[in-house]
Every structure is written in C-alpha cells, then in structure tokens.
C-alpha positions in Angstrom: -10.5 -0.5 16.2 -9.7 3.0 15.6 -8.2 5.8 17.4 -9.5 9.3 17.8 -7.8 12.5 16.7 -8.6 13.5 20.4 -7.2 10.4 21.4 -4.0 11.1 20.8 -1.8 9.6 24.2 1.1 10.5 25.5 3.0 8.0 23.2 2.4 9.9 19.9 3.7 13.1 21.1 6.8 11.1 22.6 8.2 10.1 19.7 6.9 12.7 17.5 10.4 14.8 17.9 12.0 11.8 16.7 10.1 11.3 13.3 10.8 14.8 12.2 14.3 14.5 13.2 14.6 11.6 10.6 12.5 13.5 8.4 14.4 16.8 8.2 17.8 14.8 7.8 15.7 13.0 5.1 16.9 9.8 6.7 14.0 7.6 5.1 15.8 4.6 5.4 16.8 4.7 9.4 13.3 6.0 9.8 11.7 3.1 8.0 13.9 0.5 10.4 12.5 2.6 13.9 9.0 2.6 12.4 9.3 -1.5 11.8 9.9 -1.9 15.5 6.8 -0.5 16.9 3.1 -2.0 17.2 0.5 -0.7 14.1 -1.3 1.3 16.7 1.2 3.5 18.1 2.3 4.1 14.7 -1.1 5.7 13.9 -1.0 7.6 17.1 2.7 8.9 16.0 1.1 9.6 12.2 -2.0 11.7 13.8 0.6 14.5 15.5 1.8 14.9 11.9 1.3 17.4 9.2 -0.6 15.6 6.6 2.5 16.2 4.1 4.8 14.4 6.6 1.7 11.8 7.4 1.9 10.6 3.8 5.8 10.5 3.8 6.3 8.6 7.2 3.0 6.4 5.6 4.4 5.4 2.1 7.9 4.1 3.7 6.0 1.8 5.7 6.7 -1.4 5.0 3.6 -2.5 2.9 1.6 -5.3 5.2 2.8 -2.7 8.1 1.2 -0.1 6.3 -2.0 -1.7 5.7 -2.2 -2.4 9.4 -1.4 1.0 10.0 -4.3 2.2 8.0 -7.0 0.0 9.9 -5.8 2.5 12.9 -6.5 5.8 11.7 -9.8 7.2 12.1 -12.3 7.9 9.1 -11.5 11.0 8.3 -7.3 11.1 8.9 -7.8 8.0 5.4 -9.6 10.0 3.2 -7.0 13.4 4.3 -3.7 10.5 3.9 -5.0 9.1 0.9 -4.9 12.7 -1.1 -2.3 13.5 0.9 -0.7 10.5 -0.7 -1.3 12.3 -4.5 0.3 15.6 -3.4 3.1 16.7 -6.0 5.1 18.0 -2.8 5.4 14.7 -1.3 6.5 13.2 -4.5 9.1 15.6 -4.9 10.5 15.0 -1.5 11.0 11.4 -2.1 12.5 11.5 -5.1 15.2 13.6 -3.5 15.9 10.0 -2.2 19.2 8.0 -3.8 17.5 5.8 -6.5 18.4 2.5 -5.5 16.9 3.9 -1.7 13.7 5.3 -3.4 13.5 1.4 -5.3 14.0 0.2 -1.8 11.6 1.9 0.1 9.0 2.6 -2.3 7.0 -0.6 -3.1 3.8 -1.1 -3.7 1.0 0.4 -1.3 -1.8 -2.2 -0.1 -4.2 -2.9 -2.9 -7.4 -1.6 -1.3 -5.6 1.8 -0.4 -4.0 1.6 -3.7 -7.6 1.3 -5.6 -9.0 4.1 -3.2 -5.9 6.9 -4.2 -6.3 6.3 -7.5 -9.8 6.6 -7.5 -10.3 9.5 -5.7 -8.1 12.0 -7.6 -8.4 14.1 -10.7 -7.1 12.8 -14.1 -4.1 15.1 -13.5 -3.4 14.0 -9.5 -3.8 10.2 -10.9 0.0 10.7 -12.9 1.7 11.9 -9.9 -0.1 9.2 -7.5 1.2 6.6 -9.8 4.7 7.8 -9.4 3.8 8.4 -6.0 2.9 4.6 -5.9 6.5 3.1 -6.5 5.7 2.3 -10.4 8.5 2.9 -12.9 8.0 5.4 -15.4 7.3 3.1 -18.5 5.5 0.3 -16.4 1.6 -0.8 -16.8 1.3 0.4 -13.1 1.2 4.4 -14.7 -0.9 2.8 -17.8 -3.8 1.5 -15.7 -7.1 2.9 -14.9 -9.5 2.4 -12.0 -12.4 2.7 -14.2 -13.6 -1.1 -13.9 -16.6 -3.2 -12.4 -16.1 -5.7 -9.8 -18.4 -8.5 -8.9 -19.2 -11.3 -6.1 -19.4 -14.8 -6.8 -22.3 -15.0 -4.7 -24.8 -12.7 -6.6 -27.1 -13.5 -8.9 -27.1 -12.5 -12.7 -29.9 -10.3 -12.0 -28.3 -8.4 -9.1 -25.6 -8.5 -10.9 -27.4 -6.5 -14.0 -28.9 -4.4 -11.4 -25.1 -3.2 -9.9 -24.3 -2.9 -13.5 -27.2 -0.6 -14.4 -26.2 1.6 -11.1 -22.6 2.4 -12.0 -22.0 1.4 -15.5 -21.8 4.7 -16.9 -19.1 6.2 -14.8 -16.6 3.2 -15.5 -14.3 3.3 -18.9 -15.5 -0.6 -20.4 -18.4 -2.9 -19.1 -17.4 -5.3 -21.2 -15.3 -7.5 -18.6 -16.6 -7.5 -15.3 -14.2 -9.0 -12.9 -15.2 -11.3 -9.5 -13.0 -10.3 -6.4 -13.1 -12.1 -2.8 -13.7 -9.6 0.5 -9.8 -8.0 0.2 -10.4 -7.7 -3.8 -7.9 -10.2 -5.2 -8.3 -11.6 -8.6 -10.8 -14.7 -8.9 -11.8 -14.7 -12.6 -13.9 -12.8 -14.9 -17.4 -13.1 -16.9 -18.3 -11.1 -20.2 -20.4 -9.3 -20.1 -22.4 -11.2 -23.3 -22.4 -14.0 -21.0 -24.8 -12.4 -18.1 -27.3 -11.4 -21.0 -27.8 -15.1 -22.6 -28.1 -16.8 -19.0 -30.8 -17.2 -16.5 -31.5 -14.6 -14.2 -31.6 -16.4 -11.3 -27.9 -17.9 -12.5 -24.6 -17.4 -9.5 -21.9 -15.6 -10.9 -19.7 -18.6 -9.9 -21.4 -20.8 -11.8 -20.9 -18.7 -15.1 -17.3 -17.2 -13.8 -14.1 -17.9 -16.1 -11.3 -18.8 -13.7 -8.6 -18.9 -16.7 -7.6 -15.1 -16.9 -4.9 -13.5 -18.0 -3.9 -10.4 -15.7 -0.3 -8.3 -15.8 1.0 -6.9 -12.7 1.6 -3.3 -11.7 5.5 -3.7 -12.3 5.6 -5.4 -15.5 7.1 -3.3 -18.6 4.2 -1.4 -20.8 5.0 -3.2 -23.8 4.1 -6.7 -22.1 0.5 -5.1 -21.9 0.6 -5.3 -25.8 2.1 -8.2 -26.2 -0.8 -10.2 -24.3 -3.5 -8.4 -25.8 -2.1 -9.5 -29.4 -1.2 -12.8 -28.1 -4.1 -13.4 -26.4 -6.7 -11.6 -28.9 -7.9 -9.6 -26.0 -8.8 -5.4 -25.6 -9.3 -5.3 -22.1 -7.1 -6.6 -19.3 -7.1 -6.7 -15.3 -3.9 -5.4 -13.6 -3.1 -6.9 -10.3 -0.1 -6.1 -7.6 2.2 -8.6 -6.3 -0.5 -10.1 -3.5 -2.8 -10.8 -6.7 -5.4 -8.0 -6.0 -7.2 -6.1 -8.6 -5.9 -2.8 -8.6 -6.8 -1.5 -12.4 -7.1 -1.8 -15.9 -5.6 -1.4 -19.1 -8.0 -1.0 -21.9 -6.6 -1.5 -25.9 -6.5 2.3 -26.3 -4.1 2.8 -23.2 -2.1 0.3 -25.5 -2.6 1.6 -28.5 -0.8 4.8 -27.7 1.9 3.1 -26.2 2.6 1.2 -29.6 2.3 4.5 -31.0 4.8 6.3 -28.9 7.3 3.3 -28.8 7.0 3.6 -32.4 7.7 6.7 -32.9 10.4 6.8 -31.0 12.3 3.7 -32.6 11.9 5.8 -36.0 13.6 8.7 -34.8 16.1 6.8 -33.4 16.6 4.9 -36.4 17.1 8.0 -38.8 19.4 9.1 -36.8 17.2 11.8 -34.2 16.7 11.9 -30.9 13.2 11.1 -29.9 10.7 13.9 -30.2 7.9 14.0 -27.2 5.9 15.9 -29.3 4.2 16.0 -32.5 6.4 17.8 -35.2 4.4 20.9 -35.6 4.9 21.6 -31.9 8.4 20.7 -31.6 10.2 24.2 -31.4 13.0 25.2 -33.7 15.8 25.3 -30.9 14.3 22.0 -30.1 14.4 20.9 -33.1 17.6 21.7 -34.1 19.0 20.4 -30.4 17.3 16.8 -31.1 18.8 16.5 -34.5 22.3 18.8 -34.3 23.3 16.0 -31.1 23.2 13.2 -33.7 24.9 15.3 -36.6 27.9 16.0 -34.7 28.3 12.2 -33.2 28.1 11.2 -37.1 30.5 13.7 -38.1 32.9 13.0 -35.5 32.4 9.6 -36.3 33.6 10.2 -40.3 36.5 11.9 -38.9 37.4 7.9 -38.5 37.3 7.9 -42.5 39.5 10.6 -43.2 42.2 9.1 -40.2 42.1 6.1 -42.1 42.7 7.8 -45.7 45.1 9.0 -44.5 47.2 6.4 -43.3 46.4 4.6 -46.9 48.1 7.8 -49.0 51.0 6.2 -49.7 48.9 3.4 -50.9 47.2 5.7 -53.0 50.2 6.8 -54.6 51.6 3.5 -55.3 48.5 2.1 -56.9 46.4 3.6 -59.6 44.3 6.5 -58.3 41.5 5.5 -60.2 40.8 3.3 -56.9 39.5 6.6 -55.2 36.5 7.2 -58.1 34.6 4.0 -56.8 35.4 4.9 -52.7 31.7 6.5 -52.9 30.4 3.3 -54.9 31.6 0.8 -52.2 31.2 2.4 -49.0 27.5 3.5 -50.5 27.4 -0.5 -50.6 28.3 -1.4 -48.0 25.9 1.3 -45.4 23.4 0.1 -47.4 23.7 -3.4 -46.9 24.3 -2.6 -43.6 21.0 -0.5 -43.3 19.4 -3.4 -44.1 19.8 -5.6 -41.8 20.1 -3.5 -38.8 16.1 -2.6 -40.3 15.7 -6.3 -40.5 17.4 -7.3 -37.2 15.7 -4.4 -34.8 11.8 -5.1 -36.2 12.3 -8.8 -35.5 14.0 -8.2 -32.2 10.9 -5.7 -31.2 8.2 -8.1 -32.4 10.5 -11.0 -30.5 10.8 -13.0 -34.0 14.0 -13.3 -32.5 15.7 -13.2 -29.2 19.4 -12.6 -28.0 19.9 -16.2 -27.9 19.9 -15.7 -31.9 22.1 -14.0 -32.1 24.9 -17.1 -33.7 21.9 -18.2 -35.8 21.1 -14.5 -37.3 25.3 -14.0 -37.8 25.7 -16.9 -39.9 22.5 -16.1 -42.1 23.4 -12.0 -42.4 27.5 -13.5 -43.1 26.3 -16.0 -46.0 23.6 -13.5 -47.7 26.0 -10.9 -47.4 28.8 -12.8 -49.5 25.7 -14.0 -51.6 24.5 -9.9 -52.5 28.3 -8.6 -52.5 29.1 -11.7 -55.0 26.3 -10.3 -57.3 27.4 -7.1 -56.9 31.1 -7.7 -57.0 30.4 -9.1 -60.9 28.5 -6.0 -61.6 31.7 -4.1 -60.9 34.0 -6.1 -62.3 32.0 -6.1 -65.8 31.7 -2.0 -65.3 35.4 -1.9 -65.3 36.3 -4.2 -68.2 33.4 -2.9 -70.0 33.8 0.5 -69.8 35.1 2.7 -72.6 39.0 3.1 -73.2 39.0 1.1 -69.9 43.1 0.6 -70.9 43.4 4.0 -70.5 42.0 5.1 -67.3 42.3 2.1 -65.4 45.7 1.2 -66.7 47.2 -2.1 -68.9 45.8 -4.3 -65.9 42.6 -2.8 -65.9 41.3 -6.7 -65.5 42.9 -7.0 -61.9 41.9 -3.6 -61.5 38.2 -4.5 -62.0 38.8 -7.6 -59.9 40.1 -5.8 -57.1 37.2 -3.4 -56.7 35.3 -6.8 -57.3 36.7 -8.4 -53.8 36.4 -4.9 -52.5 32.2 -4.8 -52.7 32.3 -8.4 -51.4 34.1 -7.7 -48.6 32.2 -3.9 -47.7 28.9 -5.7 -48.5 29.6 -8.6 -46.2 30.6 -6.5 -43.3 27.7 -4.4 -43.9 25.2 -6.9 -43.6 27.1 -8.6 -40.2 28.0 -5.4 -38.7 24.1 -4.2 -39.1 22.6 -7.5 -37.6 24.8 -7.5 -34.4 25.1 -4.1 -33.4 21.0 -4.5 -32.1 21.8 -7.8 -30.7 25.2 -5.8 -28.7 22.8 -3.1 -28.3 20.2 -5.0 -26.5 22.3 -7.2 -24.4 23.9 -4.1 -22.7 20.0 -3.1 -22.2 19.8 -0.5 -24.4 17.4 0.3 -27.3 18.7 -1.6 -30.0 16.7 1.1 -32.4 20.1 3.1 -31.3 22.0 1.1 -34.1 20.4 3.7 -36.5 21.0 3.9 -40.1 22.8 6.6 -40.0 25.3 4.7 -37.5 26.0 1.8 -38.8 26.3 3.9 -42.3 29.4 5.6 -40.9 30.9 2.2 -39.3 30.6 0.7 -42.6 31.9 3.5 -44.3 35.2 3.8 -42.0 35.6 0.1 -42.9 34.7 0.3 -46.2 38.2 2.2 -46.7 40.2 0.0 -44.9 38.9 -2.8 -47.3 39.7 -1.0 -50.1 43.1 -0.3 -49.8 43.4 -3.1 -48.5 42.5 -5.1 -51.7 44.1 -2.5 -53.9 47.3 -2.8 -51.9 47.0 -6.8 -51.9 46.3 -7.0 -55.7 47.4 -4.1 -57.6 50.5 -2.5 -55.2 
C-alpha cells in the first residue's frame, strides 16, 4: 500500500512542526527516538510534507528495518526523488555536523534494496558522496564497491540465463561471476560464468550454483578485500551488508589501487614524510615542503635528546681519553642501522600478517639474540681497528687495548638495542592502533642514536674512567 502526495491527512501536517523543530536544533538523536514510536505509515505521511533535503535527513536516521518499511509507504515517484535526495552533498554535510560517536550511532546501513538502487542511480561522482552518505567509513570496502554486477534466479534456466546475460552484459563492470539472489536479493551462491557455457541449455541454475562463496561485508576494512582475494586466488568478489544481501562488488583493480595507495603511504611514512595524496609531480612546493619540514623538525627536536645527554657526559669526557668522541658517529651509525633493519623487517611482516601482536615475546627474543650476534661481529671489527691501527699507543693512549675493548662492548650494546628497539616500536605502534609504518627509519635512527651516547659513556666511564 502506498499513499498519495494528495493524500496527505491531517496527521502529516500535525507533526510536521515538530520534525523541523528537531531538525533546526539538529537534534538527530531525540528525533530518531519520536520517529521510533510511530506506525511506518504515518511516518511517510510526515516525510511527504517535507523538503526533499529534510525527507532524506529525517529518512537516513531511521532506524534501518523502520526505514525499509517506511519506504514501502511512499509513492513511486517521492522513492526515485528520496533516493537522489539521499546522494545530495548538502545532506551529507548536514550530518556530519553530527558528534562522531552520534553520526556512528545513527548512521547505519540503509536497507539493501534501497541501498543497491542509490548507488545505482547516480553519477560516478554522486556514488563517493552516497557511500559516505551510506554510513561506510572512509577506508572500508563499503566506499570500494561497485554496483556494476549480474544477478541471477535459481529457478532459470542456463539458457534464459544466457539470454539476461546477452541483454545487460555490457553495461555491468565483470560478467565473469554472476551471483543467484532470493526475492529481497540476499546472497545464495554464485556460478562462473565458464560454467553456463559447458552445460546444457535446458540446465537450472540451482543445479549448477556454488553455495561455498566467499563474500566481505560493507563494514569490513579495505585491506581485508585484498587479503581474500590473495588468500583465496580470486579477482572478483560479492559485498554484502549485515542482513547478508548483495549490495556490490569489488573487482581486483578496485584492490589493486588500494595496495597501491596503502603502499605508498607506508613508504613515505617509513622515510620519514608524511603521506603524499598525490603523485610527486603534482604535489606543490609549499606542500611539499609542509609534508616533509613536519617530520624534519620532530627529528631535530628529537636529536636535541643527543646533545642533553652529551652534555651531561662532559665531565666524562674529560676524565677519559677524548679519542672516545672520534667513533660517537661509527656507533650510533650502528646502531640506527641495525635498528633500521628490523623496524623494515618487523613492519612488512606485521602488514603481510607473517606475524601478529601476539609475537611480539617471540620476535623480542629473536631481534635480542641476532642483535648481540651482529654487534659481537662488529664489536671484534672495532676492537682489531683500534689495536691495529697505526701509532695506536699514541692516540688512543698506553691502554689503547681496553680502549679498543671498550668501544668493542659499546657496538654490542648500540647494535643490540638497535635491533630490539626497531622490532617493538611497530608492535607498540600497532597495539595503540596506529600505523606501525610510523616507526620510520628516520625515528628509530634518532632513538638509537640518543641511546647510542648514553652507551658510550657509559662503557668508557665503566672501563677506562
């Protein structure tokens, strides 16, 4: 049943001053609890006094089986107005006035059918507002998918089923997955497309159907659409909302330029720059210069440590040969190297999921014990430098063999905390849900080299003081 614009009853203009009320305080939320308490059909009455902007508002904070009824309600011609209405950049900028954890509240997902119909209907450039129209976080296969997609019956034949192909095949992104849906299109399973061409004609699509499929949901994290296509070998795959009904694609390109991007952004992040949205040669120079100078000036504040530290080690200094201060650069180079390492080593494993947090103990006790292993070779390299080198006596004083020993335990000890401090700052990183890519080279470079100091003098201090 549906009501007439021309229908409209004394009901909708009632509380018609009470809905904008709400609306011009921008009281979503006391609005959504007065709208819960009413019957679906005066609802649609209420909606049809509306401007269509406020229509789509008071509509998309409906709670969403309420919603559905809702739409059932409204004649023809008020859905198709709603459902663009629904795309319009004004309305998304009015709700996401909203308090955050209000908008995550109030937003969920539209019903699927209305959902499939928005997206549908609108330009390329209305579908990326719609989708964060729809409720779907910004990095979340929900603003990945496409509508672009074929859906079946189980009850047709291969040959009608060739015959729908042949009819609107062309205007849909991949044929190569065509997917059977029940009468409110949820999920049922799927048929490839090389399967209809080697059966009989006269074959039912539920007898050839593949129930077994692998579908993400609208809310799931992008990078889970790559993970199951690599997992699962597959380059297309159907995208379902929380009551299971098909509501898009994501095809391996969409993907593909995700990997790309997320990519991207962990290099930047790892060489110490913030990430660029745009290709290089686009990037302007006060960009540029922004993106890179805000990392520069966190790293030089952050060497500022080093020189604090010096400084409470000059009287160490002068106590102990100064000779000490020639291999400073040698050790803390060590040491950010070593350190560069493993935060490399540590972040690609942790974005692949080689590893997981709950390595973390595991990963400490391997980076700890190849650590002393590479700062023990290097530590003999240094000590033979020292003894070895000419008039050593002379420049490194009478004890120039505990000299060279000391500098020794001091590339043990920076090489050792370079390789533990680079393999848990991701893992610290990550469990604060961050992007453990943030534990750049360049970061744990000046941690290393602020502690590289302190175990210096420290050694020299111990052994030769």
């Amino acid at each position: 049943m549906t009501t007439s614009a021309s229908e409209i009853n004394y009901w909708g203009r009632l509380i018609e001053p009470e809905i904008k009320e709400f609306l011009q305080a921008k009281d979503f939320k006391s609005l959504r609890s007065a709208l819960a308490e009413l019957e679906a059909p005066d609802i649609a009455e209420a909606l049809l006094v509306l401007t269509p902007d406020e229509r789509a508002i008071v509509f998309r904070i409906l709670p969403r089986q309420l919603g559905a009824e809702v739409f059932a309600y409204l004649p023809f011609a008020e859905e198709e107005e709603l459902i663009h209405s629904l795309g319009n950049e004004h309305v998304t900028g009015i709700l996401n006035e909203m308090e955050p954890d209000d908008r995550t509240a109030l937003l969920e997902e539209l019903p699927g059918q209305i959902t499939k119909r928005l997206i549908a209907s609108l330009s390329p450039e209305e579908r990326s507002v719609a989708r964060q129209l729809l409720g779907y976080p910004e990095e979340s296969v929900g603003r990945l998918m496409t509508p672009e997609y074929v859906s079946i019956n189980e009850e047709w034949t291969v040959q009608e089923t060739l015959n729908k192909l042949r009819q609107i095949g062309k205007e849909k992104e991949t044929v190569n997955s065509l997917y059977v849906t029940d009468q409110k299109d949820h999920l049922l399973a799927y048929v490839p497309l090389k399967m209809l061409i080697f059966v009989a004609p006269d074959s039912l699509v539920r007898d050839i159907m593949l129930p077994n499929i692998v579908a993400l949901r609208a809310f799931d994290d992008q990078e889970t659409a790559s993970d199951a296509m690599l997992h699962y070998d597959l380059n297309i795959l159907p995208v379902i909302d929380s009551d299971g009904t098909l509501v898009g694609i994501v095809t391996a390109d969409d993907v593909l330029d995700v990997v790309i991007e997320e990519t991207t952004e962990d290099i930047h992040l790892m060489g110490g720059v913030q990430a660029l949205e745009e290709p290089y040669d686009d990037v302007s120079f006060f960009t540029m210069a922004r993106k890179r100078g805000t990392w520069l000036f966190i790293l030089f504040l952050g060497s500022t440590i080093t020189v604090a530290i010096m400084k409470q080690f000059e009287t160490t200094i002068d106590n102990v040969s100064t000779a000490v201060v020639l291999f400073l650069p040698m050790i803390i180079s060590s040491g950010g190297n070593s350190g560069s390492q493993a935060a490399t080593l540590i972040i690609r494993a942790l974005s692949v999921q080689d590893v997981e947090l709950k390595d973390w103990l595991v990963v400490f006790g391997r980076e700890l014990l190849t650590g002393l292993l590479l700062g023990a070779f290097l530590g003999i390299i240094a000590m033979l430098l020292v003894v070895l080198w000419p008039g050593a006596e002379t420049l490194f004083g009478a004890n120039y063999i505990m000299f060279g020993f000391t500098i020794s335990c001091a590339v043990v000890g920076v090489v050792t905390a370079g390789a533990v401090i680079g393999s848990m700052l991701p893992f610290l990183l990550s469990a604060w849900g961050v992007d453990p890519a943030l534990a750049s080279t360049p970061l744990v470079a000046t941690l290393v080299d602020a502690l590289g100091v302190v175990i210096l003098f420290s050694a020299a201090l111990l052994i030769l003081a």
